[in-house]
PQR file with spaces between the fields and no chain letter, atoms N, CA, C, O and H, PARSE charges and radii, in Angstrom:
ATOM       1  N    UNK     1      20.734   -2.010    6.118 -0.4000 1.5000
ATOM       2  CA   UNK     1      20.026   -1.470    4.969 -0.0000 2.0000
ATOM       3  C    UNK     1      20.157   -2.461    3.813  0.5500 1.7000
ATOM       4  O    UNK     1      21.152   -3.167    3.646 -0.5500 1.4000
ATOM       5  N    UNK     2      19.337   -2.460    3.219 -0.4000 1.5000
ATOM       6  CA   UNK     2      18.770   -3.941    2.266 -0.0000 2.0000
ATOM       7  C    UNK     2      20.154   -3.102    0.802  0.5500 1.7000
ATOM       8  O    UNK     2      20.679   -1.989    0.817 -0.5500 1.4000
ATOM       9  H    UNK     2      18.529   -1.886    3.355  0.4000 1.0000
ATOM      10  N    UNK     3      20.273   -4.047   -0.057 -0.4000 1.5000
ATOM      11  CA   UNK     3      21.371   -3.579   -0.964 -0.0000 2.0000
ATOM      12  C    UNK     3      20.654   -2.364   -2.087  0.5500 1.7000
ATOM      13  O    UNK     3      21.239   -1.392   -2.565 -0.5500 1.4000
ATOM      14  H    UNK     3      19.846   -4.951   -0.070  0.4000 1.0000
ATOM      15  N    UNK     4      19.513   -2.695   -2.266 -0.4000 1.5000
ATOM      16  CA   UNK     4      18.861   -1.603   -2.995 -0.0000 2.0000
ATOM      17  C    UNK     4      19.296    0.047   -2.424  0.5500 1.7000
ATOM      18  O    UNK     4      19.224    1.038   -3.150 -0.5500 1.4000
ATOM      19  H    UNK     4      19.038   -3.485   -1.878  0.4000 1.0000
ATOM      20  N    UNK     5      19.622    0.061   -1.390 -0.4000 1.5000
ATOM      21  CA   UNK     5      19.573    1.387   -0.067 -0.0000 2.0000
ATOM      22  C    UNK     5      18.775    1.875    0.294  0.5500 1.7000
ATOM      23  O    UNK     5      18.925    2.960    0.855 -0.5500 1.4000
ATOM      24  H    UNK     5      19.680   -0.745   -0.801  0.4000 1.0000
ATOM      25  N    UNK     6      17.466    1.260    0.130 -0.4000 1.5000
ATOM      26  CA   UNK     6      16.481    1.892    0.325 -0.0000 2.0000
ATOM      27  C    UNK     6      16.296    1.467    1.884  0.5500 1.7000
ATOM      28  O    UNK     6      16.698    0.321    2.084 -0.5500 1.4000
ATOM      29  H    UNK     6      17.345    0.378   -0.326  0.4000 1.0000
ATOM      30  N    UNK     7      15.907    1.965    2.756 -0.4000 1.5000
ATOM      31  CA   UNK     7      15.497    2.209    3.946 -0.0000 2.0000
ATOM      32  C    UNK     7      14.304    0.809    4.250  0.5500 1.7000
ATOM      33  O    UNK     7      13.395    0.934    3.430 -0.5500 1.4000
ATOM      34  H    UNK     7      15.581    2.896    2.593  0.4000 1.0000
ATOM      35  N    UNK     8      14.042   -0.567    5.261 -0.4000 1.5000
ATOM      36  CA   UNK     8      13.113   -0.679    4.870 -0.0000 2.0000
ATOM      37  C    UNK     8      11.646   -0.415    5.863  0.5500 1.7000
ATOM      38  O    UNK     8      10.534   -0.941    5.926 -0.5500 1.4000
ATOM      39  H    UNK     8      14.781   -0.668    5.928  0.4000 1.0000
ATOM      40  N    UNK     9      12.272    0.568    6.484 -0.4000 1.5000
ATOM      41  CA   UNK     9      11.472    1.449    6.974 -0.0000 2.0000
ATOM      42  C    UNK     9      10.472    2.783    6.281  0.5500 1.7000
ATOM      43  O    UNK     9       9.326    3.127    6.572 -0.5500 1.4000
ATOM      44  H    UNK     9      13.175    0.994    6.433  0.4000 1.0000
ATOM      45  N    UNK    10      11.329    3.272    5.380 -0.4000 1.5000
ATOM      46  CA   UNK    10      10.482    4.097    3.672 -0.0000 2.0000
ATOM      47  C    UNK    10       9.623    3.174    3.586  0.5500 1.7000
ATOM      48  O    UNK    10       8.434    3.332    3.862 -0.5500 1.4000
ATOM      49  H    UNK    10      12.260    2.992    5.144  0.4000 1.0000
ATOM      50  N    UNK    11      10.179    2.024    3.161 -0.4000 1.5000
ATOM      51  CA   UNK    11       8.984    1.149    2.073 -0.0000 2.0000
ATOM      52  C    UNK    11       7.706    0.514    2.875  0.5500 1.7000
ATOM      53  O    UNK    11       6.705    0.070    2.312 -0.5500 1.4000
ATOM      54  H    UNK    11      11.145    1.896    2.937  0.4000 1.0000
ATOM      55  N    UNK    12       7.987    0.561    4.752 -0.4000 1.5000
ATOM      56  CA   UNK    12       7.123    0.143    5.613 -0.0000 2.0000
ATOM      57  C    UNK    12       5.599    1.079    5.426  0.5500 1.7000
ATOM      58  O    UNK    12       4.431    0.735    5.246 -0.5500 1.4000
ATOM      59  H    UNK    12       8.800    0.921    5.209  0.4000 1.0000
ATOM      60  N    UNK    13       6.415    2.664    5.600 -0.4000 1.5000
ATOM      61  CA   UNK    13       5.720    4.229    5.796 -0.0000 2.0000
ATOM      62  C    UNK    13       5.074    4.031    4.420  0.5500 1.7000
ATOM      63  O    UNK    13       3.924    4.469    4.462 -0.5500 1.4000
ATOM      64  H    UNK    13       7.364    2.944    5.746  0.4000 1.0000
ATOM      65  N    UNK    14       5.429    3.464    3.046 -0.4000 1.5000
ATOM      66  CA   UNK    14       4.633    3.982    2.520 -0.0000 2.0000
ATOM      67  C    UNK    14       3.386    3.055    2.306  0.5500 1.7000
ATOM      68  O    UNK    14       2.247    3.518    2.245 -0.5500 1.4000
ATOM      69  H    UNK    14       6.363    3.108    3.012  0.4000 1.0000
ATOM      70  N    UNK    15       3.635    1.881    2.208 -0.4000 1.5000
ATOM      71  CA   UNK    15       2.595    0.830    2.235 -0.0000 2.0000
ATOM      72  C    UNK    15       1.831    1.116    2.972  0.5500 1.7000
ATOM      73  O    UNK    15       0.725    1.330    2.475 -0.5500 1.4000
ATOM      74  H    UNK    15       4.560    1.505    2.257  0.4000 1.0000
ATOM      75  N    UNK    16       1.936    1.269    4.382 -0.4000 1.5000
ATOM      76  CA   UNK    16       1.067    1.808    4.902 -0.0000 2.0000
ATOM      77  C    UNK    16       0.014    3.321    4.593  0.5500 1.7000
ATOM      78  O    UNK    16      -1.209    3.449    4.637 -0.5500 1.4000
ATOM      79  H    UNK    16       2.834    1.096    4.786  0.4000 1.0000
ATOM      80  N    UNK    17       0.737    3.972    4.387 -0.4000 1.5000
ATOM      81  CA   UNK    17      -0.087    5.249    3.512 -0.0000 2.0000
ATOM      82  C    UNK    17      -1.265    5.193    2.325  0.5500 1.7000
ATOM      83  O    UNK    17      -2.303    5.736    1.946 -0.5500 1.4000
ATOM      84  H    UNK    17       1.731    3.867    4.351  0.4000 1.0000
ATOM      85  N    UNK    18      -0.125    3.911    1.967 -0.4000 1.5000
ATOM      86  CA   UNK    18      -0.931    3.977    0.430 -0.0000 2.0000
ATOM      87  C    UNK    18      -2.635    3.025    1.075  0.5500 1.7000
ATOM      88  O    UNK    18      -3.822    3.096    0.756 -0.5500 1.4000
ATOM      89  H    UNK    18       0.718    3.470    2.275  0.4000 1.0000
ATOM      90  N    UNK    19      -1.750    2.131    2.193 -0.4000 1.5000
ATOM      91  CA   UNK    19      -3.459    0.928    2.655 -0.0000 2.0000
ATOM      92  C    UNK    19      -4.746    1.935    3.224  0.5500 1.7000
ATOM      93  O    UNK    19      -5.940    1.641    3.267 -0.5500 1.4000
ATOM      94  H    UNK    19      -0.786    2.073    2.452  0.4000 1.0000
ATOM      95  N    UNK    20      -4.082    3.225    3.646 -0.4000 1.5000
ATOM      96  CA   UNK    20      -4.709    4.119    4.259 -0.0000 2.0000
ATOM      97  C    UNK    20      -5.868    4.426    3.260  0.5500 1.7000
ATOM      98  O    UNK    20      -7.077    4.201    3.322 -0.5500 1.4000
ATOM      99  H    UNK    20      -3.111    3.464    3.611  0.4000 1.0000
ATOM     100  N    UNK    21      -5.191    4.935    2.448 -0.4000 1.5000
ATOM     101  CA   UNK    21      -6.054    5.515    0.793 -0.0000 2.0000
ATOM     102  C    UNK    21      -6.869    4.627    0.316  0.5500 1.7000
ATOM     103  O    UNK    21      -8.042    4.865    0.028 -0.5500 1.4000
ATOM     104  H    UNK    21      -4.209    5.117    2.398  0.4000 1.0000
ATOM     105  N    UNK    22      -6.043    3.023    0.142 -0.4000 1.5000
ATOM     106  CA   UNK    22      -7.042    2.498    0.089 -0.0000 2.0000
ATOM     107  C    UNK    22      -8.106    2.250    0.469  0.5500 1.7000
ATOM     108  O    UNK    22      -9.133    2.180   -0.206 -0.5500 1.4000
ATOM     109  H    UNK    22      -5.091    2.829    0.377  0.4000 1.0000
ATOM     110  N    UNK    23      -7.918    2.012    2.133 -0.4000 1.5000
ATOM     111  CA   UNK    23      -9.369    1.752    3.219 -0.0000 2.0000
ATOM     112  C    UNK    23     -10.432    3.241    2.415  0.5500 1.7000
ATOM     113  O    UNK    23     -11.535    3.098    1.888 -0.5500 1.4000
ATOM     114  H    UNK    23      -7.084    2.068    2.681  0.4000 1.0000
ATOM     115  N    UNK    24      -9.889    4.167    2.518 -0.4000 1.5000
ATOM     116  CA   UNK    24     -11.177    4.541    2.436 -0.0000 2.0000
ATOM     117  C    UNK    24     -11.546    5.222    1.309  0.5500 1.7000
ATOM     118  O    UNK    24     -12.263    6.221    1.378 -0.5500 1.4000
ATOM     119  H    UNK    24      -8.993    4.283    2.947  0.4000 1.0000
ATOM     120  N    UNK    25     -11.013    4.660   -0.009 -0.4000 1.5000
ATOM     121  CA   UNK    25     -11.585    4.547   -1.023 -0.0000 2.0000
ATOM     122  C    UNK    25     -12.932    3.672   -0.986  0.5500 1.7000
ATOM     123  O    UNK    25     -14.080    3.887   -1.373 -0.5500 1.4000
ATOM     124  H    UNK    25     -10.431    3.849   -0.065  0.4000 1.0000
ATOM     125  N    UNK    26     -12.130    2.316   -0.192 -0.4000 1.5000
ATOM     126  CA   UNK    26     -12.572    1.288   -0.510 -0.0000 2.0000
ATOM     127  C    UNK    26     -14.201    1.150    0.302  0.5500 1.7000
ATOM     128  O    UNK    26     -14.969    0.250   -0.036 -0.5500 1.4000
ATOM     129  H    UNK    26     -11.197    2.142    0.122  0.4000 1.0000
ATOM     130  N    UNK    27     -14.603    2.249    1.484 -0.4000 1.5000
ATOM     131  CA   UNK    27     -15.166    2.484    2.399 -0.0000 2.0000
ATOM     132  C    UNK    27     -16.539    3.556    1.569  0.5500 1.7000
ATOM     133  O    UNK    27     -17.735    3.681    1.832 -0.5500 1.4000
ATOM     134  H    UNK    27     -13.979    2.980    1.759  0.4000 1.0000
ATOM     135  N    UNK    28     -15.815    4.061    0.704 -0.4000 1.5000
ATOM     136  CA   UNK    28     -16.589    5.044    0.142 -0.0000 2.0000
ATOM     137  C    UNK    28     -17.249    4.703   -0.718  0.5500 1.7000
ATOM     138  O    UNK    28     -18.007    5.468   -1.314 -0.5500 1.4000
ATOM     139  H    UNK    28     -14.844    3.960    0.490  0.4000 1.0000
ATOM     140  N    UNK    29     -17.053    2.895   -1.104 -0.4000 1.5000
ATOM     141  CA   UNK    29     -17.821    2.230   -2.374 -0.0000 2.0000
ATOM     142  C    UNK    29     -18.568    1.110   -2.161  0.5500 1.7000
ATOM     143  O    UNK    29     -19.089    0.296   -2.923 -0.5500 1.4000
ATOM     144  H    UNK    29     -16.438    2.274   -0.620  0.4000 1.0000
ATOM     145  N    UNK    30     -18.499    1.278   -0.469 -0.4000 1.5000
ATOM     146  CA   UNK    30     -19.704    0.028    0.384 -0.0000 2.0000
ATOM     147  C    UNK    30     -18.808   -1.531    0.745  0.5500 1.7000
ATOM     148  O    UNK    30     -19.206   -2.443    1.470 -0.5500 1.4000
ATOM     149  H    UNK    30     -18.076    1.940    0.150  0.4000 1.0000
ATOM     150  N    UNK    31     -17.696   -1.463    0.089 -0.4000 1.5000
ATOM     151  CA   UNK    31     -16.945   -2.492    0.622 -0.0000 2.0000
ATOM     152  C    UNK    31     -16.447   -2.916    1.990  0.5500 1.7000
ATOM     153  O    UNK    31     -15.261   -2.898    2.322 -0.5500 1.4000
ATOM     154  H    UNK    31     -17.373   -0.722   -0.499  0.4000 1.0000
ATOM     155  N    UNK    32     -17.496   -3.312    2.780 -0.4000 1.5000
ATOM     156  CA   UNK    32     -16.889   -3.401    4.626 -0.0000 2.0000
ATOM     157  C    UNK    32     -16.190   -4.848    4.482  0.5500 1.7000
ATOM     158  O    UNK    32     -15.856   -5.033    5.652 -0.5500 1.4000
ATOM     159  H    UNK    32     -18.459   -3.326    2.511  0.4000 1.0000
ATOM     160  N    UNK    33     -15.895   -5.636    3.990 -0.4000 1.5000
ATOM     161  CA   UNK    33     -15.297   -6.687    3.916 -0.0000 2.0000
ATOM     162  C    UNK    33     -14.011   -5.921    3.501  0.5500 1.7000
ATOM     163  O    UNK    33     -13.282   -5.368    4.324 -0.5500 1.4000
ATOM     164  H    UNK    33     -16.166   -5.486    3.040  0.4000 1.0000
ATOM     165  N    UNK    34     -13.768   -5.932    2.046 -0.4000 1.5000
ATOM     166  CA   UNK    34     -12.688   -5.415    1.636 -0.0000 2.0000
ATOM     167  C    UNK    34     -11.888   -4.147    2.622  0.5500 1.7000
ATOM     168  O    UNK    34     -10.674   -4.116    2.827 -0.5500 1.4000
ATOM     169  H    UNK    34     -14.360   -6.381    1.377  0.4000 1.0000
ATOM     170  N    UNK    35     -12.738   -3.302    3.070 -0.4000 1.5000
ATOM     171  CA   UNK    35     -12.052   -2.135    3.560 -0.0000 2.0000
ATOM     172  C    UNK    35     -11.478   -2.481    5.182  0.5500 1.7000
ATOM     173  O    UNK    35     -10.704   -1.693    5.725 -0.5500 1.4000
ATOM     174  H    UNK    35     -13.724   -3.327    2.903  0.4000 1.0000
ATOM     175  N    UNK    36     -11.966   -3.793    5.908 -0.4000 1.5000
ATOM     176  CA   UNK    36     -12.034   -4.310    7.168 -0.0000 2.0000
ATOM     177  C    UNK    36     -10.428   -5.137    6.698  0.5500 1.7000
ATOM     178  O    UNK    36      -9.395   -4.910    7.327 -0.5500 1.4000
ATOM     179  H    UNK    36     -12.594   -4.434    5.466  0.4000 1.0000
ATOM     180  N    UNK    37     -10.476   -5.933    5.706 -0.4000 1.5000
ATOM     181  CA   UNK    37      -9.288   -6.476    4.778 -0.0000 2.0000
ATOM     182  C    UNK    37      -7.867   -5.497    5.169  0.5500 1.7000
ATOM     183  O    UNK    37      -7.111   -5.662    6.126 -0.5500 1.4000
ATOM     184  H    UNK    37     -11.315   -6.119    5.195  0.4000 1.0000
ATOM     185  N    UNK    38      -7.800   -4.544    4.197 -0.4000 1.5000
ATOM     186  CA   UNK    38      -7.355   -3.332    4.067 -0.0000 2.0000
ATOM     187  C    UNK    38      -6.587   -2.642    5.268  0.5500 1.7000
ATOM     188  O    UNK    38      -5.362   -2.521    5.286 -0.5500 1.4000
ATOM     189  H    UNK    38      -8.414   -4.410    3.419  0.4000 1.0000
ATOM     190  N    UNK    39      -7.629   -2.100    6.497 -0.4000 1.5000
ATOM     191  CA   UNK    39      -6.917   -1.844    7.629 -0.0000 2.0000
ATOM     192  C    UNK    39      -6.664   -2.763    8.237  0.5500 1.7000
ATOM     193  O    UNK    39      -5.827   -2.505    9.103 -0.5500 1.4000
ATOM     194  H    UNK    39      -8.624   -2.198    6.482  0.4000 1.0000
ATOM     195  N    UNK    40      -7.088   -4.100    8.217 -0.4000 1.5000
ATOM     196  CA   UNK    40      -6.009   -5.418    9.242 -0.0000 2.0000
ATOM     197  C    UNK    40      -4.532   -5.215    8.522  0.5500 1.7000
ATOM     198  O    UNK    40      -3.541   -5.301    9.246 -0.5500 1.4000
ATOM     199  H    UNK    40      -7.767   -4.309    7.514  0.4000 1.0000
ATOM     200  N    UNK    41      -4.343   -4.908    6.898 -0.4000 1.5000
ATOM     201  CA   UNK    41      -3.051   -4.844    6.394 -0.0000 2.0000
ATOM     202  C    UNK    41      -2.142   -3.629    6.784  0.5500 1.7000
ATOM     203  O    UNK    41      -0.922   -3.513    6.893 -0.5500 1.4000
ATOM     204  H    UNK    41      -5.148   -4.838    6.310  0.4000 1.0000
ATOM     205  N    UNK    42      -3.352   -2.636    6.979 -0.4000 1.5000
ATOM     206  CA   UNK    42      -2.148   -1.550    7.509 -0.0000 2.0000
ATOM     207  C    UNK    42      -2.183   -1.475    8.959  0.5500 1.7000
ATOM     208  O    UNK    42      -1.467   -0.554    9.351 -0.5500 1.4000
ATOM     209  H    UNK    42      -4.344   -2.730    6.891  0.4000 1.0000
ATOM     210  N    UNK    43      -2.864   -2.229   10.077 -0.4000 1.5000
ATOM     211  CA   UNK    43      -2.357   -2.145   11.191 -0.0000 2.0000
ATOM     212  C    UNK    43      -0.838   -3.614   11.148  0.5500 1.7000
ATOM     213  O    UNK    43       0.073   -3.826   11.949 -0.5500 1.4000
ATOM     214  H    UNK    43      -3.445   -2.978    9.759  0.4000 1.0000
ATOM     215  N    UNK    44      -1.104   -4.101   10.236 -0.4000 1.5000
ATOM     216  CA   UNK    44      -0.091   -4.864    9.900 -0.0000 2.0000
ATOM     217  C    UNK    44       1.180   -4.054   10.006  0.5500 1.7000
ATOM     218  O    UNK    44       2.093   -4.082   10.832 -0.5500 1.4000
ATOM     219  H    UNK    44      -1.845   -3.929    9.586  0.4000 1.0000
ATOM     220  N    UNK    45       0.918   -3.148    8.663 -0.4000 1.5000
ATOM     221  CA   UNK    45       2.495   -2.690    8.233 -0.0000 2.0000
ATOM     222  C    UNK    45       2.925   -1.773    9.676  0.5500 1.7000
ATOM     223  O    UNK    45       3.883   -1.858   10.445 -0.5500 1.4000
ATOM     224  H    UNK    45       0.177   -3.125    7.993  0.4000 1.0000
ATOM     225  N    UNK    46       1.847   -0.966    9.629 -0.4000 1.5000
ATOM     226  CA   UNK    46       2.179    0.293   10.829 -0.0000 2.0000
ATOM     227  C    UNK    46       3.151   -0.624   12.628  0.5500 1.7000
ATOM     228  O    UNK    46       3.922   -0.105   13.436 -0.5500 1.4000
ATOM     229  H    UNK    46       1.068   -0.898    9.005  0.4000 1.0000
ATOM     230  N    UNK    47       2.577   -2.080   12.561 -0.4000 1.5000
ATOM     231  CA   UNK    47       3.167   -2.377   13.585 -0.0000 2.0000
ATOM     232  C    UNK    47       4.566   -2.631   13.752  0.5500 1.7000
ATOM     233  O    UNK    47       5.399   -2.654   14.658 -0.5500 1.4000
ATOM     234  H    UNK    47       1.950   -2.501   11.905  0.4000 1.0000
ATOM     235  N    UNK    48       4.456   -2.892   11.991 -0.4000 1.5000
ATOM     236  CA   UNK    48       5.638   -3.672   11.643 -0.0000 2.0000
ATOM     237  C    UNK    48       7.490   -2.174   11.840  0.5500 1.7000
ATOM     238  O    UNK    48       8.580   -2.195   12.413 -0.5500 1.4000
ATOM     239  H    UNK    48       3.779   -2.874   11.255  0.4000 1.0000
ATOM     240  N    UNK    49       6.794   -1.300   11.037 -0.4000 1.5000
ATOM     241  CA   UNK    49       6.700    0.043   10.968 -0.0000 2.0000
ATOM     242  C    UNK    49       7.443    0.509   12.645  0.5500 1.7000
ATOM     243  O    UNK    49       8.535    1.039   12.848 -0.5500 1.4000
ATOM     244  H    UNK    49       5.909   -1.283   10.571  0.4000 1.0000
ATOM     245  N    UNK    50       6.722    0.215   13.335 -0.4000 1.5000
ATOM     246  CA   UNK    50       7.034    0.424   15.021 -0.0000 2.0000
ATOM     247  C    UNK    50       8.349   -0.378   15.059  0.5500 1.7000
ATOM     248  O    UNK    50       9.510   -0.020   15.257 -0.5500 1.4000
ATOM     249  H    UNK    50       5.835   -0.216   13.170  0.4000 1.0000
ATOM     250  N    UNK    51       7.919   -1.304   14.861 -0.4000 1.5000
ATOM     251  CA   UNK    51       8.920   -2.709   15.486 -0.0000 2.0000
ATOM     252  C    UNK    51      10.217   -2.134   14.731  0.5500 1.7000
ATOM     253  O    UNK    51      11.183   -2.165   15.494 -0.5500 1.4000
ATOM     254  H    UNK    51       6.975   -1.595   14.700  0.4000 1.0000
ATOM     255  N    UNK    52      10.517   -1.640   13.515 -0.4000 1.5000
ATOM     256  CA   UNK    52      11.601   -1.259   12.928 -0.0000 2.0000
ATOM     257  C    UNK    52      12.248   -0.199   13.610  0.5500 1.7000
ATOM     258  O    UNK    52      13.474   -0.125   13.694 -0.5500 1.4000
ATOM     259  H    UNK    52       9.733   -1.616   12.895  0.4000 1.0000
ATOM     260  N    UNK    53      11.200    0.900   14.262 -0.4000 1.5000
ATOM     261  CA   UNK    53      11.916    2.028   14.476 -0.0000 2.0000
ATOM     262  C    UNK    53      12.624    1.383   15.977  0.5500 1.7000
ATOM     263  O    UNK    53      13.798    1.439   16.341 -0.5500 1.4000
ATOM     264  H    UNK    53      10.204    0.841   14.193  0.4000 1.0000
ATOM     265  N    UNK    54      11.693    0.900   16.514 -0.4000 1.5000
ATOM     266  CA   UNK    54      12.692    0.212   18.179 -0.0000 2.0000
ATOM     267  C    UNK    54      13.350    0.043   18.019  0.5500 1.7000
ATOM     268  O    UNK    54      14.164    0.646   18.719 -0.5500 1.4000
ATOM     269  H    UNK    54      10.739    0.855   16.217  0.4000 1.0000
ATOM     270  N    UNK    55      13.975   -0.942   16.955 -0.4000 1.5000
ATOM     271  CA   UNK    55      14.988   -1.890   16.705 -0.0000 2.0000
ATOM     272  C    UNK    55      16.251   -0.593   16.119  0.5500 1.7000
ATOM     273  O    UNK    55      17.413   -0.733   16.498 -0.5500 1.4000
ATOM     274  H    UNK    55      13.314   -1.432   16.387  0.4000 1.0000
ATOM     275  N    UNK    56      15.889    0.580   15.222 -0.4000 1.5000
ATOM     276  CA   UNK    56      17.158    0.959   15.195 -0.0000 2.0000
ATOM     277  C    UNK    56      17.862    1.749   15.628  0.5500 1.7000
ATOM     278  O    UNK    56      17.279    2.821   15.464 -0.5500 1.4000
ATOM     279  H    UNK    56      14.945    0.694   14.914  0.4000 1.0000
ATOM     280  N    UNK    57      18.586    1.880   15.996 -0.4000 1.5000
ATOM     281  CA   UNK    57      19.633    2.887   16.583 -0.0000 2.0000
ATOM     282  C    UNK    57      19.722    4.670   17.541  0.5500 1.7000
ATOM     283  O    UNK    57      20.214    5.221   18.526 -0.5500 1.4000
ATOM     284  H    UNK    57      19.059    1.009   16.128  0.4000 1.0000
ATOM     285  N    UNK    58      18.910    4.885   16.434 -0.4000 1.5000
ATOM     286  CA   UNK    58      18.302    6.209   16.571 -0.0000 2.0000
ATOM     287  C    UNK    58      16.636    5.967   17.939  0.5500 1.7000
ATOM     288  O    UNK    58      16.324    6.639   18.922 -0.5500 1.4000
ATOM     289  H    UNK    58      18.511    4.438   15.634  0.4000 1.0000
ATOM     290  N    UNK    59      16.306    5.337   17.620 -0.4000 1.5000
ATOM     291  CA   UNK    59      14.509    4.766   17.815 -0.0000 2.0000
ATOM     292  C    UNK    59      13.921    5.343   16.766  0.5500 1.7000
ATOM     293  O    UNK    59      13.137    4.479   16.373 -0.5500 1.4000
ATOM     294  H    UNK    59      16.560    4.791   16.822  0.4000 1.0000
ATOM     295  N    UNK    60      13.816    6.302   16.051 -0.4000 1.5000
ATOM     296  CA   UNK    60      13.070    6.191   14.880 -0.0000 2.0000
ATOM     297  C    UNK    60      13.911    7.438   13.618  0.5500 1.7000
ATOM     298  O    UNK    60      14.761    8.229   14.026 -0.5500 1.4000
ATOM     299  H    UNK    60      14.453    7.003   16.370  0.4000 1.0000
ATOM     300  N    UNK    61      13.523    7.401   12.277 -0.4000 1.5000
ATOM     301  CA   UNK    61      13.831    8.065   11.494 -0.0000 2.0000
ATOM     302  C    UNK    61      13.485    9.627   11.048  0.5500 1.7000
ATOM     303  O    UNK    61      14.026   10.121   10.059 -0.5500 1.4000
ATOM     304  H    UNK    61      12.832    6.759   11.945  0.4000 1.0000
């Protein structure tokens, strides 16, 4: 756990949430570039997201 204590699995879950909101804000204002942008970042985090929970102890939180 990073010294802050924050989990950095929290901060994975929420980035991802928040890219979620974004995509389809961003979807709802004709942006297919930007919103195509957007979910490459949150299949980003979400993988990343995975890869954390394998890795700890439990398998996920």
């Amino acid at each position: 756990m990073p010294e802050n204590g924050k989990d950095p699995r929290d901060n994975l879950k929420y980035v991802s949430d928040m890219l979620e909101q974004l995509k389809v804000l961003s979807a709802g204002s004709g942006g297919p570039f930007l919103t195509y942008l957007l979910d490459m970042a949150k299949t980003e985090a979400s993988e990343r997201l995975r890869a954390a929970q394998d890795r700890s102890p439990s398998g996920q939180k």
